[in-house]
Biopython code that builds the backbone (N, CA, C, O; Angstrom):
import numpy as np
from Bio.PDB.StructureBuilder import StructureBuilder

atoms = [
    (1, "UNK", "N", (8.802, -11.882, 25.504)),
    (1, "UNK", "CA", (8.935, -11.014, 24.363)),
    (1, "UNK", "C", (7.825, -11.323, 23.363)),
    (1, "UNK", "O", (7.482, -12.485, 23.148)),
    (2, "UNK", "N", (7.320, -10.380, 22.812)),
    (2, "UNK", "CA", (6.164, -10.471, 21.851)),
    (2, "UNK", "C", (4.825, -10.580, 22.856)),
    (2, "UNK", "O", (3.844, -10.348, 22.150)),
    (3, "UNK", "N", (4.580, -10.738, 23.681)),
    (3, "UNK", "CA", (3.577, -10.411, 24.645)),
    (3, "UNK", "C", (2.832, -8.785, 24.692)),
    (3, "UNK", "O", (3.463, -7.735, 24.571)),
    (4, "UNK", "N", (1.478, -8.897, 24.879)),
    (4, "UNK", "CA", (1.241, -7.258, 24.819)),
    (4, "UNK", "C", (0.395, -7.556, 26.616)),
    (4, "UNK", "O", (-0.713, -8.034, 26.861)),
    (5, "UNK", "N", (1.343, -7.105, 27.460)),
    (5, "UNK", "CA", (0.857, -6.328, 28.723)),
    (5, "UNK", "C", (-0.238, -6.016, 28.828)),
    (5, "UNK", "O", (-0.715, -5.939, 27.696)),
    (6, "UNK", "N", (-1.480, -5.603, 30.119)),
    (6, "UNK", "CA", (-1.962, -4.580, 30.154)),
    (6, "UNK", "C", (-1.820, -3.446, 29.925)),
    (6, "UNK", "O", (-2.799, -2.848, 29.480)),
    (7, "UNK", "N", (-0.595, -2.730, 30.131)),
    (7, "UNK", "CA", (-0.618, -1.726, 30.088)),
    (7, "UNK", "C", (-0.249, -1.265, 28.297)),
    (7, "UNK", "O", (-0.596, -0.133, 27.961)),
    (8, "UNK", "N", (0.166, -1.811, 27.657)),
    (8, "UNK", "CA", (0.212, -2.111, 26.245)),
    (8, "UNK", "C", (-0.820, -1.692, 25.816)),
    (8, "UNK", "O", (-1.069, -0.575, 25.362)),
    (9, "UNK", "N", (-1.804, -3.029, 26.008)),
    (9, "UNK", "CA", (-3.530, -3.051, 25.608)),
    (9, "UNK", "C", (-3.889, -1.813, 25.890)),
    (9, "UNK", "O", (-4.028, -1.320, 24.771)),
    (10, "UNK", "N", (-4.201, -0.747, 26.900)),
    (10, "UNK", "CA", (-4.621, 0.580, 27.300)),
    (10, "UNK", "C", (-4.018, 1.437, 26.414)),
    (10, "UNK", "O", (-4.509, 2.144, 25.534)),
    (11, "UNK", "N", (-2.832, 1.268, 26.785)),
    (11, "UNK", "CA", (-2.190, 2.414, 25.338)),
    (11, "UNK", "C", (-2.690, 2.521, 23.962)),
    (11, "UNK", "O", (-3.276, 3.533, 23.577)),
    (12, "UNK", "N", (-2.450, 1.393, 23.128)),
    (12, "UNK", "CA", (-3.217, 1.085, 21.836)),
    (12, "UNK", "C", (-4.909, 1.648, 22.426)),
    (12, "UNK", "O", (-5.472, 2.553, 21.809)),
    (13, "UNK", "N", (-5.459, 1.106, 23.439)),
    (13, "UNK", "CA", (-7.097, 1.619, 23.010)),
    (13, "UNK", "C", (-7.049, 3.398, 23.281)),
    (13, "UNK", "O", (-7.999, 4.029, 22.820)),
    (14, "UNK", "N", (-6.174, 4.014, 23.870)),
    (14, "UNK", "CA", (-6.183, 5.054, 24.106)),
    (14, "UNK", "C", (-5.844, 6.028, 22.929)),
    (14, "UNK", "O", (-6.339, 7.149, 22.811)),
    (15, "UNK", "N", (-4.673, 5.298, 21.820)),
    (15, "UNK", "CA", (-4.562, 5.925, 20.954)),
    (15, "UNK", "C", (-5.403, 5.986, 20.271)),
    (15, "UNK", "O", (-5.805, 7.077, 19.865)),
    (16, "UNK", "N", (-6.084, 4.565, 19.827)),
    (16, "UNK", "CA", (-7.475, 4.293, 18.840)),
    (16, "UNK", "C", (-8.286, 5.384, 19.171)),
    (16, "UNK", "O", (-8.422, 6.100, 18.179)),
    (17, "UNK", "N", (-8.990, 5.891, 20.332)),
    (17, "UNK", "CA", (-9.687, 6.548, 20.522)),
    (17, "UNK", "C", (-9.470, 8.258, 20.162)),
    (17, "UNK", "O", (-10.356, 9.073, 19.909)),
    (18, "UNK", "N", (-8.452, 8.411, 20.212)),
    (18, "UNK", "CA", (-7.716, 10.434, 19.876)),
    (18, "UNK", "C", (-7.890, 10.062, 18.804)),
    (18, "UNK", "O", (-8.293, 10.944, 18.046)),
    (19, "UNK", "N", (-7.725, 8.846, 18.265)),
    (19, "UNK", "CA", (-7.490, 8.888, 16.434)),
    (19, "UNK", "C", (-9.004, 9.182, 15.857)),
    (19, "UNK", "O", (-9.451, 9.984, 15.036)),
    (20, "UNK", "N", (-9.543, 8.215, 16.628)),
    (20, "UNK", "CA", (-10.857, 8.337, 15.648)),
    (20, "UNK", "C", (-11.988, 9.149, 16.648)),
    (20, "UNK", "O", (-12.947, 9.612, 16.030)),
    (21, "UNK", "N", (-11.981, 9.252, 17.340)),
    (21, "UNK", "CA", (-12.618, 9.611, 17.881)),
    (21, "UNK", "C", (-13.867, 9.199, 19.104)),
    (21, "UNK", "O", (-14.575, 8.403, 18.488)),
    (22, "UNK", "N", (-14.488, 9.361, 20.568)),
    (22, "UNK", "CA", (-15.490, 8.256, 20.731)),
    (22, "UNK", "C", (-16.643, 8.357, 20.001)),
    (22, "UNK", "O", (-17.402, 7.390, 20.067)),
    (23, "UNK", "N", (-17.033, 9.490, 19.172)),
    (23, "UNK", "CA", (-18.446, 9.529, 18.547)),
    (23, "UNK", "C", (-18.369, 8.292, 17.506)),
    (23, "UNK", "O", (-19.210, 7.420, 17.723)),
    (24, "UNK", "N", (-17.649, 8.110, 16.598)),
    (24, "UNK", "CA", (-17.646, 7.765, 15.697)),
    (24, "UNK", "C", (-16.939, 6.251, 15.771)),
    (24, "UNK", "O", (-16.721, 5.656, 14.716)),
    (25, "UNK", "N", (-16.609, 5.684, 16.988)),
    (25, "UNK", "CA", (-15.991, 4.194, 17.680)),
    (25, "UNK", "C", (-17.237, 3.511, 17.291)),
    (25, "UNK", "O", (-17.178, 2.706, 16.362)),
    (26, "UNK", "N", (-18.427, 3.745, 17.923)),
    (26, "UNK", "CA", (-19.821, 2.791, 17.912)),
    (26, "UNK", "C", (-20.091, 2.459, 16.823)),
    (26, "UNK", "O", (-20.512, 1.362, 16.457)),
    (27, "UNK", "N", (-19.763, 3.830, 15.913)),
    (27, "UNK", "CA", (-20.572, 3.064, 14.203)),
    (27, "UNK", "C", (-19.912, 2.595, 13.342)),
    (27, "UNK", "O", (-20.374, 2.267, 12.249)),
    (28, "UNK", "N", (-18.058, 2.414, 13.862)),
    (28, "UNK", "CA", (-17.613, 1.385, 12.781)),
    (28, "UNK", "C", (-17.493, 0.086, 13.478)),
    (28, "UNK", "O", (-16.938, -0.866, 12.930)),
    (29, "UNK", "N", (-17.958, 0.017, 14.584)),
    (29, "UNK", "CA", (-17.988, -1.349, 15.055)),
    (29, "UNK", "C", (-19.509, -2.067, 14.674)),
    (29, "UNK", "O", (-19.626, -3.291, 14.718)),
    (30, "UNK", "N", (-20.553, -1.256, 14.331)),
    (30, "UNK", "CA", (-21.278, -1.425, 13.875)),
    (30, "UNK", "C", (-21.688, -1.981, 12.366)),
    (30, "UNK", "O", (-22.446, -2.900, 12.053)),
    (31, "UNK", "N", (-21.067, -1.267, 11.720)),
    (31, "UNK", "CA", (-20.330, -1.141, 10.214)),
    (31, "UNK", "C", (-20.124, -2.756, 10.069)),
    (31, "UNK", "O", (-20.840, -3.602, 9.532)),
    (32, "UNK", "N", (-18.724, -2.875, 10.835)),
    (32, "UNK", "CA", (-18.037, -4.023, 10.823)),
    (32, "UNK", "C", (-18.951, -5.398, 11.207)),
    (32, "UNK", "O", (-19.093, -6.422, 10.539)),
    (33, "UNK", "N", (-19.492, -5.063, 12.468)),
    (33, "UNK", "CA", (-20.315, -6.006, 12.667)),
    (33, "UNK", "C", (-21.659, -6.730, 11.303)),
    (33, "UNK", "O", (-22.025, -7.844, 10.929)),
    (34, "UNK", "N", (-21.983, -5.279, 10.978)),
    (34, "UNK", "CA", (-22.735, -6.011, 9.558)),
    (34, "UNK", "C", (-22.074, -6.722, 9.013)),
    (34, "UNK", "O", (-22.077, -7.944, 9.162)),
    (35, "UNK", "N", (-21.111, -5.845, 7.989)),
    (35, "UNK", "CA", (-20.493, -6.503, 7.432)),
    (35, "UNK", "C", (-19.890, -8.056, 7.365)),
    (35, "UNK", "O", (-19.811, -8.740, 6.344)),
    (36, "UNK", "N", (-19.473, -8.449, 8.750)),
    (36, "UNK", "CA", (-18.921, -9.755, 9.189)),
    (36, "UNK", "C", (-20.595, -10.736, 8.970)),
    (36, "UNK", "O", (-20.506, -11.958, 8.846)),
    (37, "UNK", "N", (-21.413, -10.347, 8.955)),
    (37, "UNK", "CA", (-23.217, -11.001, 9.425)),
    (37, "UNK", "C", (-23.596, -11.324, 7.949)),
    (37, "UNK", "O", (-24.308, -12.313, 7.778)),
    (38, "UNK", "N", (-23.198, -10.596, 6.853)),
    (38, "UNK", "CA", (-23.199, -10.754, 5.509)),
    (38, "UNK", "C", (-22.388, -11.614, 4.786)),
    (38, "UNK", "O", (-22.882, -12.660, 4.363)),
    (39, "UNK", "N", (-20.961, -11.290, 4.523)),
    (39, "UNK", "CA", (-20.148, -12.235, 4.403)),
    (39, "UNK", "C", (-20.477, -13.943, 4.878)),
    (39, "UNK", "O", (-20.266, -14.969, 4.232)),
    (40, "UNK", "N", (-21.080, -13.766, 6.276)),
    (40, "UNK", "CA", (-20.845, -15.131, 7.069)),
    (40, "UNK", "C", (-22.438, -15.746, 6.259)),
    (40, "UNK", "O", (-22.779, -16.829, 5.782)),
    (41, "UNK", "N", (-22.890, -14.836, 6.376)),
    (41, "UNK", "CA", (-24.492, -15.316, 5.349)),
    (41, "UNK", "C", (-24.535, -15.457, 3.883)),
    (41, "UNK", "O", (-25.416, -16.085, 3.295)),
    (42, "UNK", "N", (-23.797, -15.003, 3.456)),
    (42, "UNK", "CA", (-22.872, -15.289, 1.772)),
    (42, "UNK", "C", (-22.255, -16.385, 1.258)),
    (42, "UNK", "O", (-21.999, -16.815, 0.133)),
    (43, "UNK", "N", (-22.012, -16.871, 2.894)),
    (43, "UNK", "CA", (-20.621, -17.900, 2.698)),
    (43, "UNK", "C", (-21.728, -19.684, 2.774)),
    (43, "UNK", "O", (-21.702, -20.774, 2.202)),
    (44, "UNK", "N", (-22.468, -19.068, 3.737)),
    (44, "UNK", "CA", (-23.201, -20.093, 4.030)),
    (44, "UNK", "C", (-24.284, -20.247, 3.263)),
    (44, "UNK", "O", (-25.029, -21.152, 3.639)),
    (45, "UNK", "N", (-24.743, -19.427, 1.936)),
    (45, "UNK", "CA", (-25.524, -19.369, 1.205)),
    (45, "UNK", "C", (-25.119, -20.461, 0.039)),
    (45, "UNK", "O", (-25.906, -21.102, -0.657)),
    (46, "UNK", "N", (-23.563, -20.505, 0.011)),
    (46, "UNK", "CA", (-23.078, -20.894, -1.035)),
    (46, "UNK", "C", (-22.589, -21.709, -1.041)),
    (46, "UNK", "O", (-21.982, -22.120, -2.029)),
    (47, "UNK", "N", (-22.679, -22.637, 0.719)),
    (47, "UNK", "CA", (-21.772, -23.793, 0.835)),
    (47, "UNK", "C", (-23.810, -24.820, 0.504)),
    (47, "UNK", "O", (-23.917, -25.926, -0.026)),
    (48, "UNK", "N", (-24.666, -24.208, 0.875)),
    (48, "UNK", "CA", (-25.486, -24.560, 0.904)),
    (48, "UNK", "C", (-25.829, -24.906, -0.470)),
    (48, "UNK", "O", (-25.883, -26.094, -0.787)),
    (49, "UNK", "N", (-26.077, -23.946, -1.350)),
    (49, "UNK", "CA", (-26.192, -24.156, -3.391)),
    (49, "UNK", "C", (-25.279, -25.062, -3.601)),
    (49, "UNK", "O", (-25.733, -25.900, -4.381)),
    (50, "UNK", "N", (-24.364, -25.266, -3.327)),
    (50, "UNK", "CA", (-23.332, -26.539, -3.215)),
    (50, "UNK", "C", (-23.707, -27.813, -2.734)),
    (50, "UNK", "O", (-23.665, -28.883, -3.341)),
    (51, "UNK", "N", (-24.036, -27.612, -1.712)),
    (51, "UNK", "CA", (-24.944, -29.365, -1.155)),
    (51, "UNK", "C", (-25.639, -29.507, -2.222)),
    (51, "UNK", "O", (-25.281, -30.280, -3.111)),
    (52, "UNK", "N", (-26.904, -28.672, -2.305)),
    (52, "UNK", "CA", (-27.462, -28.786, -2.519)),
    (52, "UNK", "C", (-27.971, -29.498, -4.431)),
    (52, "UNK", "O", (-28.977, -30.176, -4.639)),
    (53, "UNK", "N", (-26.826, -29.024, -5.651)),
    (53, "UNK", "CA", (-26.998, -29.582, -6.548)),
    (53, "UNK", "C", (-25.999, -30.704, -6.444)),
    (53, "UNK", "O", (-26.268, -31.715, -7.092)),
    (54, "UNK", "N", (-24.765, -30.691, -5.654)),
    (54, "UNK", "CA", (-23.934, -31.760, -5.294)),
    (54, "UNK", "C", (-22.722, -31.788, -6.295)),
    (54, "UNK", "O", (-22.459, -32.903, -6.746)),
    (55, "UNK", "N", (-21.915, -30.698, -6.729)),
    (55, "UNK", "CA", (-21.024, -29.705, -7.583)),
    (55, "UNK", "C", (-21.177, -28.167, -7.586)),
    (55, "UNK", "O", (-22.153, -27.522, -7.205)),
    (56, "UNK", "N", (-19.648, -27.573, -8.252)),
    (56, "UNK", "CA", (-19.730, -26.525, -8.188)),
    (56, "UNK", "C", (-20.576, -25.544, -9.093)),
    (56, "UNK", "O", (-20.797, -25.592, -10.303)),
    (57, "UNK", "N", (-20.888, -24.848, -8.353)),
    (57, "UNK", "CA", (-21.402, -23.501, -9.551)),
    (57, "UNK", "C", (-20.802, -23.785, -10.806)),
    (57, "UNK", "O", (-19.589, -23.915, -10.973)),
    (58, "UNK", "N", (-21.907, -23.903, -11.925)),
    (58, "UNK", "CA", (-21.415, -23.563, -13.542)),
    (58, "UNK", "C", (-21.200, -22.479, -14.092)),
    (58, "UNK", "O", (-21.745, -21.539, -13.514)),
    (59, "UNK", "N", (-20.656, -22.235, -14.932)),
    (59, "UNK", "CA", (-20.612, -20.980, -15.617)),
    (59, "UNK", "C", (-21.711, -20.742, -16.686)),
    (59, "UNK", "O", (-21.870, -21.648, -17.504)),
    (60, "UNK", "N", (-22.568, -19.521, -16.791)),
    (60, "UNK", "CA", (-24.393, -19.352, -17.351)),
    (60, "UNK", "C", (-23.341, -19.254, -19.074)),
    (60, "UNK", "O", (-22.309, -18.938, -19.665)),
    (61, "UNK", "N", (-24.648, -19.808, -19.094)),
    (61, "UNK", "CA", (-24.202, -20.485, -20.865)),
    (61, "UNK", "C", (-23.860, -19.072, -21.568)),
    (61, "UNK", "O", (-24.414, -18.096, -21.064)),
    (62, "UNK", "N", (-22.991, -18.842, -22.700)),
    (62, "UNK", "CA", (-22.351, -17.782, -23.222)),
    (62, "UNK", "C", (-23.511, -17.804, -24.357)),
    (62, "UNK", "O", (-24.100, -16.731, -24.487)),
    (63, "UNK", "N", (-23.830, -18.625, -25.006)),
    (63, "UNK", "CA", (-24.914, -18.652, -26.596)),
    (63, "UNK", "C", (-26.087, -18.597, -26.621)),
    (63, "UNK", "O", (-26.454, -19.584, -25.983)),
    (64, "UNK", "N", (-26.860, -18.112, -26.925)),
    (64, "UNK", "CA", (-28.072, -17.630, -27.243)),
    (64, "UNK", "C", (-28.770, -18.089, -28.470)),
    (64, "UNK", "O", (-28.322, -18.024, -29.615)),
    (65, "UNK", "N", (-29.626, -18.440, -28.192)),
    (65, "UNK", "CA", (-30.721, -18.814, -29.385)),
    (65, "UNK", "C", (-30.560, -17.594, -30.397)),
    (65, "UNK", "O", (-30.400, -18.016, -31.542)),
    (66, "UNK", "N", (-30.555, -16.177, -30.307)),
    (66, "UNK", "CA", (-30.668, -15.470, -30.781)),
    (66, "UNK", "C", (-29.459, -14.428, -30.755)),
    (66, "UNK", "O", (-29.180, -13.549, -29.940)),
    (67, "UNK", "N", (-28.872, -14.817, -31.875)),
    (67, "UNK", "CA", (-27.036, -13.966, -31.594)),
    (67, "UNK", "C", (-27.176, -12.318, -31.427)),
    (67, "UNK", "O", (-26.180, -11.637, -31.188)),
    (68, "UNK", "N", (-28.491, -11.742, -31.573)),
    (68, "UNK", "CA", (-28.252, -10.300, -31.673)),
    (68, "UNK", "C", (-28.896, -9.605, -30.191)),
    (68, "UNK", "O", (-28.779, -8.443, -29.802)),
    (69, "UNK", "N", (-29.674, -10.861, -29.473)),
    (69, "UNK", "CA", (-30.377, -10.978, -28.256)),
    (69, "UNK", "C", (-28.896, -11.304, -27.301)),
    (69, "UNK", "O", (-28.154, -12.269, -27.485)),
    (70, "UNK", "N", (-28.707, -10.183, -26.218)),
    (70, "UNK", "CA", (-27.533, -11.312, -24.979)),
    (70, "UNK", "C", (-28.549, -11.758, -24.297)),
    (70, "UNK", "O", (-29.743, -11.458, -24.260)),
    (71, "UNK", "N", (-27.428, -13.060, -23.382)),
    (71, "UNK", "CA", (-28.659, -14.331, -22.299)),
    (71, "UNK", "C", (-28.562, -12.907, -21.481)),
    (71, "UNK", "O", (-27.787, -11.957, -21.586)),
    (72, "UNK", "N", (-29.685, -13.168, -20.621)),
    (72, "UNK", "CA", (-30.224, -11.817, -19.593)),
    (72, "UNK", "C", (-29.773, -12.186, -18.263)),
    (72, "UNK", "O", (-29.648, -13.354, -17.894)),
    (73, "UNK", "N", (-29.494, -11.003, -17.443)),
    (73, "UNK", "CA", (-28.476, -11.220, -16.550)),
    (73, "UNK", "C", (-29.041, -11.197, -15.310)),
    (73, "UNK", "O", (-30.123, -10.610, -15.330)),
    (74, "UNK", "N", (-28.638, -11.726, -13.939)),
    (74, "UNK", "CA", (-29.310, -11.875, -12.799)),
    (74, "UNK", "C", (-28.622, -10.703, -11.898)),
    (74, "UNK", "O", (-27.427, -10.411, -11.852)),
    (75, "UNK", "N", (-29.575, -10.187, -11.283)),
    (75, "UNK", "CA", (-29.100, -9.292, -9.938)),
    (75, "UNK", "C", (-30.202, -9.763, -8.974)),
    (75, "UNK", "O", (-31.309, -10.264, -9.172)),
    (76, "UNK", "N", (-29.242, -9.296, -7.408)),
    (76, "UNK", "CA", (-29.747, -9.342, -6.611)),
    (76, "UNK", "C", (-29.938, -8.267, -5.776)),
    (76, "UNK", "O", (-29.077, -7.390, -5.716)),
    (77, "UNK", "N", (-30.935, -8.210, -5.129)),
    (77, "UNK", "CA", (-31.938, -6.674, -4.209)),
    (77, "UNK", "C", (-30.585, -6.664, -3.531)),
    (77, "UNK", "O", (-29.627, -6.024, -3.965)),
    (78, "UNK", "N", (-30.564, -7.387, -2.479)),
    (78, "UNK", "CA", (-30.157, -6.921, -1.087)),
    (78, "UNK", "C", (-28.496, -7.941, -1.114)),
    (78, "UNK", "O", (-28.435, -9.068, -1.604)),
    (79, "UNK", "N", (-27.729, -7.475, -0.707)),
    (79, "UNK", "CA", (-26.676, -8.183, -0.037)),
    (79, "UNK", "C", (-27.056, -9.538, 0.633)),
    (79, "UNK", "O", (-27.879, -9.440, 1.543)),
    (80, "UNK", "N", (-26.445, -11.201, 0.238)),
    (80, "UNK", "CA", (-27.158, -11.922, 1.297)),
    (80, "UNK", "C", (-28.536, -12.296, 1.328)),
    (80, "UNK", "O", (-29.002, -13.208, 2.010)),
    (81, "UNK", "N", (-29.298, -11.383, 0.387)),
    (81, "UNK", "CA", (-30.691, -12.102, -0.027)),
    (81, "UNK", "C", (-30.400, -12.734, -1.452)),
    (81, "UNK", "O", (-30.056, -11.950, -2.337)),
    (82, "UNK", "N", (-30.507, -14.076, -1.749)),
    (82, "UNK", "CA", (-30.532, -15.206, -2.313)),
    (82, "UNK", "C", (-31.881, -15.378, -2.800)),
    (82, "UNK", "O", (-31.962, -15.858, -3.931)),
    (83, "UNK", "N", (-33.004, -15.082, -2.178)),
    (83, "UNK", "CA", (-34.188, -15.394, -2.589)),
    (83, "UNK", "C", (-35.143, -14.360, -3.415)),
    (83, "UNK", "O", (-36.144, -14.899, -3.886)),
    (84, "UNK", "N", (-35.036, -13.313, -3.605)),
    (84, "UNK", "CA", (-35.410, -12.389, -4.539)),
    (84, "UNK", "C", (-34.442, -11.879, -6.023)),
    (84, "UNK", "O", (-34.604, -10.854, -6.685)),
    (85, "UNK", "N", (-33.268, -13.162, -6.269)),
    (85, "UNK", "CA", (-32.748, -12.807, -7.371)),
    (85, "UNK", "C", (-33.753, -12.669, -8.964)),
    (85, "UNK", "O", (-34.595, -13.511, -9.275)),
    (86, "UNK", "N", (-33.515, -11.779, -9.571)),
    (86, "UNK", "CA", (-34.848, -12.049, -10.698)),
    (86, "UNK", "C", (-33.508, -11.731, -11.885)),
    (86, "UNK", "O", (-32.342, -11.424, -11.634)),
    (87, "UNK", "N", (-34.229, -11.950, -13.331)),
    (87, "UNK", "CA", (-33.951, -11.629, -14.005)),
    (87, "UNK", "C", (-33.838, -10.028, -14.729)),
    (87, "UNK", "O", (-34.794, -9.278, -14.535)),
    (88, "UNK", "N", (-32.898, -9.625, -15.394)),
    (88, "UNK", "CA", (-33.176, -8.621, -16.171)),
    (88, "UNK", "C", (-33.060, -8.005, -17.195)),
    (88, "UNK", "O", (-31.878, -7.918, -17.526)),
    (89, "UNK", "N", (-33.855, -7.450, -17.975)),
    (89, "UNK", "CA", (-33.810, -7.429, -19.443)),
    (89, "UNK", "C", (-32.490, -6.072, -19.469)),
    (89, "UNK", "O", (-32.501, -5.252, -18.551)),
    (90, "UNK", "N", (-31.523, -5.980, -20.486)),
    (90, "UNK", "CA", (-30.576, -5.261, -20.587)),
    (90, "UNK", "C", (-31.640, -3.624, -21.320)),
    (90, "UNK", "O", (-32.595, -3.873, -22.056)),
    (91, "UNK", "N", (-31.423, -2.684, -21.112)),
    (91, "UNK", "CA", (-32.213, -1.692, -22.135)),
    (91, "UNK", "C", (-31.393, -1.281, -24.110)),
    (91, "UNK", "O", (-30.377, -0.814, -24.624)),
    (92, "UNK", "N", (-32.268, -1.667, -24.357)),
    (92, "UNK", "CA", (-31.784, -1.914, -25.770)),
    (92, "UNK", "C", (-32.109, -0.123, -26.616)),
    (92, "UNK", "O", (-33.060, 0.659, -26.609)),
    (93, "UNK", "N", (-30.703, -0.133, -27.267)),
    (93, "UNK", "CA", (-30.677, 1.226, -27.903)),
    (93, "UNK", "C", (-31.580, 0.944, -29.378)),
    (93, "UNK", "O", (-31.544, -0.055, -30.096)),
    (94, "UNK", "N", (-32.422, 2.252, -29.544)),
    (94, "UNK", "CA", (-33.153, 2.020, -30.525)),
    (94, "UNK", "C", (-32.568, 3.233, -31.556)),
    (94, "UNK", "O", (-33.303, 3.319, -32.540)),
    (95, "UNK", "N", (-31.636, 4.025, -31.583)),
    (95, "UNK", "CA", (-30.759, 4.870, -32.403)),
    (95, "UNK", "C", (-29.771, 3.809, -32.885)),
    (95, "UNK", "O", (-29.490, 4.511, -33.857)),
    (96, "UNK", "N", (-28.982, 2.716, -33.063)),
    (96, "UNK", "CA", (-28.340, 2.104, -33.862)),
    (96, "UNK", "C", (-29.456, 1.155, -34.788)),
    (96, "UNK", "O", (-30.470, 0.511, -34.519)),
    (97, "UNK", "N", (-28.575, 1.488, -36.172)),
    (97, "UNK", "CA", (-29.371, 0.464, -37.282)),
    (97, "UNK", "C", (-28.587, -0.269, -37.834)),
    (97, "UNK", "O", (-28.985, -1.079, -38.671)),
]
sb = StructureBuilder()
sb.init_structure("model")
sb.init_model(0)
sb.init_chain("A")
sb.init_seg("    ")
for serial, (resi, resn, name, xyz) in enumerate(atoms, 1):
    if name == "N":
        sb.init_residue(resn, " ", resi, " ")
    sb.init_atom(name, np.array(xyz, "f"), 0.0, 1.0, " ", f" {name:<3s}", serial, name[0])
structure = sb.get_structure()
């Protein structure tokens, strides 16, 4: 009991398939497959920044030299790319006085 048969297994892939369809089977396994390649490169990005200062991630300082200036914020290009993070200036409204 609680066992899934062969003939089980066939059923379930048979339904999967009317459901979604076969065109469209390849590219969420595809999908998925990224996805899992990112995460796993995310994970290992961060066990690594971890060795590497030898503690956890800090939290980026809240205060500013300049209280009317915010500290400037980091993004990154690509998912998983770690090495092209840059800085960026926020765009500042020039209609408030």
């Amino acid at each position: 009991m609680g066992r899934l048969g062969p003939t089980e297994i066939i059923l379930i892939l048979v339904v999967i398939i009317l459901l979604f369809g076969a065109k469209k089977l390849p590219d969420m396994a595809r999908s998925l497959g990224k996805s899992a390649r990112i995460l796993k490169s995310e994970a290992k990005a961060m066990k690594s920044d971890e060795n590497k200062s030898g503690t956890a991630p800090t939290d980026p300082p809240t205060a500013s030299a300049d209280p009317d200036q915010p500290a400037p914020r980091t993004i990154q290009a690509a998912p998983g790319d770690v090495t092209s993070s840059r800085p960026v200036a926020e765009p500042t409204d020039s209609t408030k006085r």
